[in-house]
PDB file of N, CA, C and O in Angstrom:
ATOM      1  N   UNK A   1      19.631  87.392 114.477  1.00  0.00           N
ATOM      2  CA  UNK A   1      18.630  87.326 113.437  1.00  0.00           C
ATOM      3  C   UNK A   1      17.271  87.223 114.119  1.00  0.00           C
ATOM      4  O   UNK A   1      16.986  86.251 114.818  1.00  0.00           O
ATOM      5  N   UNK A   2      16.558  88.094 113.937  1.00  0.00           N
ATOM      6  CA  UNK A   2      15.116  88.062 114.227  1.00  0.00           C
ATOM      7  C   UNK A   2      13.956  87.397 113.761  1.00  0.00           C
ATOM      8  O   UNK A   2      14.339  87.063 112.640  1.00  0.00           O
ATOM      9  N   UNK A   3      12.977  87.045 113.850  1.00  0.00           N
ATOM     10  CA  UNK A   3      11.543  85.676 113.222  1.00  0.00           C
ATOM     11  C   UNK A   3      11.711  86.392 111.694  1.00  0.00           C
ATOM     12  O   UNK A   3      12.060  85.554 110.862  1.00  0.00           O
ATOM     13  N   UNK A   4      11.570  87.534 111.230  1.00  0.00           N
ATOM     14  CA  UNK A   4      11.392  88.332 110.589  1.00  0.00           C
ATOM     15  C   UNK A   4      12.397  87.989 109.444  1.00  0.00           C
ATOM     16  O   UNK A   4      12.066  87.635 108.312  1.00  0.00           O
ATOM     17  N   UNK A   5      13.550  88.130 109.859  1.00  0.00           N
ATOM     18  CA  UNK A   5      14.821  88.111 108.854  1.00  0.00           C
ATOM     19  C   UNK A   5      14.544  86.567 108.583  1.00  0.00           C
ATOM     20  O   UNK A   5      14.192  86.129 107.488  1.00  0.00           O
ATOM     21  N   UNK A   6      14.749  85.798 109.725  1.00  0.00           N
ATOM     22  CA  UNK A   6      14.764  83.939 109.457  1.00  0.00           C
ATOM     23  C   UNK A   6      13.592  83.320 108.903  1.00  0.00           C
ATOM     24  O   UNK A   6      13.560  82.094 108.798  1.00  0.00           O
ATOM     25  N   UNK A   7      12.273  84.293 108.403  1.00  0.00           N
ATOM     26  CA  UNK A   7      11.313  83.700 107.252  1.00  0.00           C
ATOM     27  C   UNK A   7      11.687  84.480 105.850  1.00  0.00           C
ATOM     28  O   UNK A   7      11.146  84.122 104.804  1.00  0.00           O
ATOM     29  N   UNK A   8      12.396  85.286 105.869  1.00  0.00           N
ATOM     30  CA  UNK A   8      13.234  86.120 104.450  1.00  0.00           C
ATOM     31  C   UNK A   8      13.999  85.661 104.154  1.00  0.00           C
ATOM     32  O   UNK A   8      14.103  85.775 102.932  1.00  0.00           O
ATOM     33  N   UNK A   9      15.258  84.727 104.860  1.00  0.00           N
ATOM     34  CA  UNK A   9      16.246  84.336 104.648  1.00  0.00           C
ATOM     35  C   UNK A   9      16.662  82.532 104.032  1.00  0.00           C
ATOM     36  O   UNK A   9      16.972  81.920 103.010  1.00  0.00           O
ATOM     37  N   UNK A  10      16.380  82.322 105.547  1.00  0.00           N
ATOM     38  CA  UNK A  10      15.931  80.845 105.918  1.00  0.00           C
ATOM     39  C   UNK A  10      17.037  80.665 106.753  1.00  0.00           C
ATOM     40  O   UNK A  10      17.572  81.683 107.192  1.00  0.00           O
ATOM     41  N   UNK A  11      17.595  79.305 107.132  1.00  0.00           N
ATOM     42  CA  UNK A  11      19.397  78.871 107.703  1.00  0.00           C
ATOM     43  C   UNK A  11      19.963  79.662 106.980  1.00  0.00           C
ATOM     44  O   UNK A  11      19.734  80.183 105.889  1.00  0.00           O
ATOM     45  N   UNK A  12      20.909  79.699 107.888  1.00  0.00           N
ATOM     46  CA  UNK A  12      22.104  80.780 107.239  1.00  0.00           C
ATOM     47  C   UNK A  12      23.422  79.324 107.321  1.00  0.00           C
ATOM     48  O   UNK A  12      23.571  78.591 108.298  1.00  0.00           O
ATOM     49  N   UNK A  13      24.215  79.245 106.011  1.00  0.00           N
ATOM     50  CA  UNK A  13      25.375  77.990 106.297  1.00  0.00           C
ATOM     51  C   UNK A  13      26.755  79.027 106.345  1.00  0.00           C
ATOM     52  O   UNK A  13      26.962  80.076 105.735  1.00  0.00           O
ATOM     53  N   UNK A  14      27.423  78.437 107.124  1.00  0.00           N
ATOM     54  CA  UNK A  14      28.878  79.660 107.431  1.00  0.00           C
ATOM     55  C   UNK A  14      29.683  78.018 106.680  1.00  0.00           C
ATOM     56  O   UNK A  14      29.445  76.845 106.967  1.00  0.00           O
ATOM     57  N   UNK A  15      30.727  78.654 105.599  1.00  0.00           N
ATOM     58  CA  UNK A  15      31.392  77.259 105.108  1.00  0.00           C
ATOM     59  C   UNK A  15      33.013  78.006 105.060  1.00  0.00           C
ATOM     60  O   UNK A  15      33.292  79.075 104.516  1.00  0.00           O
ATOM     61  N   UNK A  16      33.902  77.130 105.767  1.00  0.00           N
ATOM     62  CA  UNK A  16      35.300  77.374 105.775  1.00  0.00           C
ATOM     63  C   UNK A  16      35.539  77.255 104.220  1.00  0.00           C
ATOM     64  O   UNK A  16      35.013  76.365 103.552  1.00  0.00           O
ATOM     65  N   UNK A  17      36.393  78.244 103.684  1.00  0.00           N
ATOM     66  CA  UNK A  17      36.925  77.746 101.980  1.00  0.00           C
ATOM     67  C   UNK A  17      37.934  77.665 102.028  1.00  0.00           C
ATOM     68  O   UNK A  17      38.323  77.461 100.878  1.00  0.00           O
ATOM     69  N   UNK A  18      38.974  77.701 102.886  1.00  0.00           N
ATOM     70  CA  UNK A  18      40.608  77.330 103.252  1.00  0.00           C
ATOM     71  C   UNK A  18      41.039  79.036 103.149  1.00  0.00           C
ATOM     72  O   UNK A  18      42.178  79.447 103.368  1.00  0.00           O
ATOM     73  N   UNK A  19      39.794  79.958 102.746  1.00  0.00           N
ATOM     74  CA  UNK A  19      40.692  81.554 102.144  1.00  0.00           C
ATOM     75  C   UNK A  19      40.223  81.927 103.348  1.00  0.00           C
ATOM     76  O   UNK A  19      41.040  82.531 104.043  1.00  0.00           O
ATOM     77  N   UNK A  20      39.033  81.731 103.855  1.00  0.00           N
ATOM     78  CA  UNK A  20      37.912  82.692 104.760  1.00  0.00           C
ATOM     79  C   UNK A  20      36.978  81.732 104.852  1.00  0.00           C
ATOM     80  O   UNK A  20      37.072  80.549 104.526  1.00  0.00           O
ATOM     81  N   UNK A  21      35.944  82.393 105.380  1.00  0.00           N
ATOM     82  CA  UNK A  21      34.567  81.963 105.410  1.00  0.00           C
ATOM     83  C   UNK A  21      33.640  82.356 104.606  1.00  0.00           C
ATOM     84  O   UNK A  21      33.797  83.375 103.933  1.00  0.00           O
ATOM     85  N   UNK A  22      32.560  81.639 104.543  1.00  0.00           N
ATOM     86  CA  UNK A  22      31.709  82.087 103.281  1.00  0.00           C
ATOM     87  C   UNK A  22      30.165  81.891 104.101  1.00  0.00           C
ATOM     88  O   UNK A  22      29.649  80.913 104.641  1.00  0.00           O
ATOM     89  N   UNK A  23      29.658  83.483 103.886  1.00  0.00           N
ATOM     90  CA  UNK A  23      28.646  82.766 105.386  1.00  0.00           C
ATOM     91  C   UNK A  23      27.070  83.374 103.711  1.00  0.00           C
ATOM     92  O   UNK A  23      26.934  84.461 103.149  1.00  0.00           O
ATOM     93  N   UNK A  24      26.219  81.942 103.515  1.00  0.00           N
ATOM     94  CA  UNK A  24      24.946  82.480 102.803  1.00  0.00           C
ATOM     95  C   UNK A  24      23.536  82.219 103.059  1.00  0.00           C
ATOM     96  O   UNK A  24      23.227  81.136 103.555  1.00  0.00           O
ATOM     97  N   UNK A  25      22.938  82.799 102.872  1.00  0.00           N
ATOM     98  CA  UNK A  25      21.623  81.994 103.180  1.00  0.00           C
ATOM     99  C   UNK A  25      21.026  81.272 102.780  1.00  0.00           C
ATOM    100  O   UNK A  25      21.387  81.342 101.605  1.00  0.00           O
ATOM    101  N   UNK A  26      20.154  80.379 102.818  1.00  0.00           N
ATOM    102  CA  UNK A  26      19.335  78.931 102.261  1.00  0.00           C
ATOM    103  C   UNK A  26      18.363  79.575 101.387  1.00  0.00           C
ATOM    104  O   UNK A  26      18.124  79.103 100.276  1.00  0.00           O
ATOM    105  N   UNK A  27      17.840  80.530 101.782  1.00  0.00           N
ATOM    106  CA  UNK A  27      16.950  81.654 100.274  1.00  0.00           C
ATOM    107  C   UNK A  27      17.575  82.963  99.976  1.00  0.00           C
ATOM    108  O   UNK A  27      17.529  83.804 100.873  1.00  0.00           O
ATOM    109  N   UNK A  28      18.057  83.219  99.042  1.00  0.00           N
ATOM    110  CA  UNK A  28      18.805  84.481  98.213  1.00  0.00           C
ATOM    111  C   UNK A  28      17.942  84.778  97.406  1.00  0.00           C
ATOM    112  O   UNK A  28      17.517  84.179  96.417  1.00  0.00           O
ATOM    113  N   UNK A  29      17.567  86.180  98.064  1.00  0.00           N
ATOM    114  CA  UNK A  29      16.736  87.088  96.939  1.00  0.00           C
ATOM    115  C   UNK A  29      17.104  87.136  95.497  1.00  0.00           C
ATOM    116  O   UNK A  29      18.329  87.014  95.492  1.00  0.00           O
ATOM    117  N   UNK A  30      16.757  87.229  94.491  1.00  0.00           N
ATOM    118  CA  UNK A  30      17.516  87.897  92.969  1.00  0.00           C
ATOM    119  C   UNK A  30      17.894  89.332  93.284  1.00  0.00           C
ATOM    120  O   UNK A  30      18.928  89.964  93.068  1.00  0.00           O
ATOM    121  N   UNK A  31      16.836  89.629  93.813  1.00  0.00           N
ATOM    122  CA  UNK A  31      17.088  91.417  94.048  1.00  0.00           C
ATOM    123  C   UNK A  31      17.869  91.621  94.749  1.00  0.00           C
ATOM    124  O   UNK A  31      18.287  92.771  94.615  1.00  0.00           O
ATOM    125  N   UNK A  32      18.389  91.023  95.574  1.00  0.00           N
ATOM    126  CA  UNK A  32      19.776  91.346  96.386  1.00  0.00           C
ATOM    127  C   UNK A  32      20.927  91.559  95.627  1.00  0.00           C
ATOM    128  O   UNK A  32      21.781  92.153  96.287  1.00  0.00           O
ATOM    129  N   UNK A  33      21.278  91.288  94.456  1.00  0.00           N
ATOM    130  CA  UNK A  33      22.226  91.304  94.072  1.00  0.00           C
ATOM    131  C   UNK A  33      22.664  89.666  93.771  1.00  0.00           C
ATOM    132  O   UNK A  33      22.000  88.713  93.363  1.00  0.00           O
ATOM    133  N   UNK A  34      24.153  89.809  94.184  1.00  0.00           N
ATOM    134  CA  UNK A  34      24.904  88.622  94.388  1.00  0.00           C
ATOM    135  C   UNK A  34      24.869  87.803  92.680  1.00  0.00           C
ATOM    136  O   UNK A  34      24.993  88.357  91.587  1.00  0.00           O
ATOM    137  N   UNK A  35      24.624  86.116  93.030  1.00  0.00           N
ATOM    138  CA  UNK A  35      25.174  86.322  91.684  1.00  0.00           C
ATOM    139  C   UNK A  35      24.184  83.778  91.702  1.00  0.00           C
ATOM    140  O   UNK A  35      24.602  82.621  91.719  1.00  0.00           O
ATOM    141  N   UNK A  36      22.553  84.728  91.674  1.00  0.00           N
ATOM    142  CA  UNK A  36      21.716  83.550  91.594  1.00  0.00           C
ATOM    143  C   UNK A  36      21.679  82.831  92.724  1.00  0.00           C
ATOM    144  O   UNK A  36      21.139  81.733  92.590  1.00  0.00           O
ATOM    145  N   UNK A  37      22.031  83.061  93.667  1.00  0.00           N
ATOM    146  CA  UNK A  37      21.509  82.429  94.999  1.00  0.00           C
ATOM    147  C   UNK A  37      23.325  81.833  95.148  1.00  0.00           C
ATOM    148  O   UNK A  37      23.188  81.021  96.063  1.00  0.00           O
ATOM    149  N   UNK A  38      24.593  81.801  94.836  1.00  0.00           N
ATOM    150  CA  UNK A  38      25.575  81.072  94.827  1.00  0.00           C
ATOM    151  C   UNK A  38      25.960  82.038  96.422  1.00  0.00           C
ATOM    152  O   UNK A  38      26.861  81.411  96.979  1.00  0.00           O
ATOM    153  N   UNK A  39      25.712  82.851  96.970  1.00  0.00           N
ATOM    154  CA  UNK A  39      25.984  83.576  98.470  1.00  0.00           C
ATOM    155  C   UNK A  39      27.416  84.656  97.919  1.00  0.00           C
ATOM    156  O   UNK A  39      27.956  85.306  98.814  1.00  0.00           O
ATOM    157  N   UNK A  40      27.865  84.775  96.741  1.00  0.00           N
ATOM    158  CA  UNK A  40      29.118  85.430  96.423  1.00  0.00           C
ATOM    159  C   UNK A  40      30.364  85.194  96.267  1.00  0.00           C
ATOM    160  O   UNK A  40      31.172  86.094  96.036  1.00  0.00           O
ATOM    161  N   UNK A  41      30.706  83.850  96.383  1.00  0.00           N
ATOM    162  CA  UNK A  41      31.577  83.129  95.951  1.00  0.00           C
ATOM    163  C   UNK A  41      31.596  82.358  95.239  1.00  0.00           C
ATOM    164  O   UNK A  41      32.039  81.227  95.443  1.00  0.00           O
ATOM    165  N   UNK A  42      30.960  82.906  93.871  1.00  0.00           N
ATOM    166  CA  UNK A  42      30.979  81.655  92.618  1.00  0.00           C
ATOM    167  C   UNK A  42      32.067  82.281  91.241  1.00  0.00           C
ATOM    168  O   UNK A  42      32.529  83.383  90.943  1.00  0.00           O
ATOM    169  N   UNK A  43      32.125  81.082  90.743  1.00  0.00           N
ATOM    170  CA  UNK A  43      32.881  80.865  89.524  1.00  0.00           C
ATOM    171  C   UNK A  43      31.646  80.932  87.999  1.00  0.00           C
ATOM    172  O   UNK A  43      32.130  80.863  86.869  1.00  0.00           O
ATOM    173  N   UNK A  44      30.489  81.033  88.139  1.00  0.00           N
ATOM    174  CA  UNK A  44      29.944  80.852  87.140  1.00  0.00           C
ATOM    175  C   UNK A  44      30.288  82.043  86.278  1.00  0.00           C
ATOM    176  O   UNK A  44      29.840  82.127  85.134  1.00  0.00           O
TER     177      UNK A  44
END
């Protein structure tokens, strides 16, 4: 990750879910997609 990406992004958290990993970032665009900043593994 470059200065560039890590002021777009912020920390990135990698979290074991017992299935895989779940790797998201600390700022999630809306425009990215996904589903409200949850990194793609939500239930809402």
């Amino acid at each position: 990750m470059d200065k560039s990406e890590y002021e777009q992004y912020g920390d990135i958290s990698i979290t074991d879910t017992g299935y895989g990993f779940k790797v998201a970032p600390e700022k999630m665009d809306d425009s990215d997609g996904g589903c409200g900043g949850c990194g793609g593994g939500c239930g809402h």
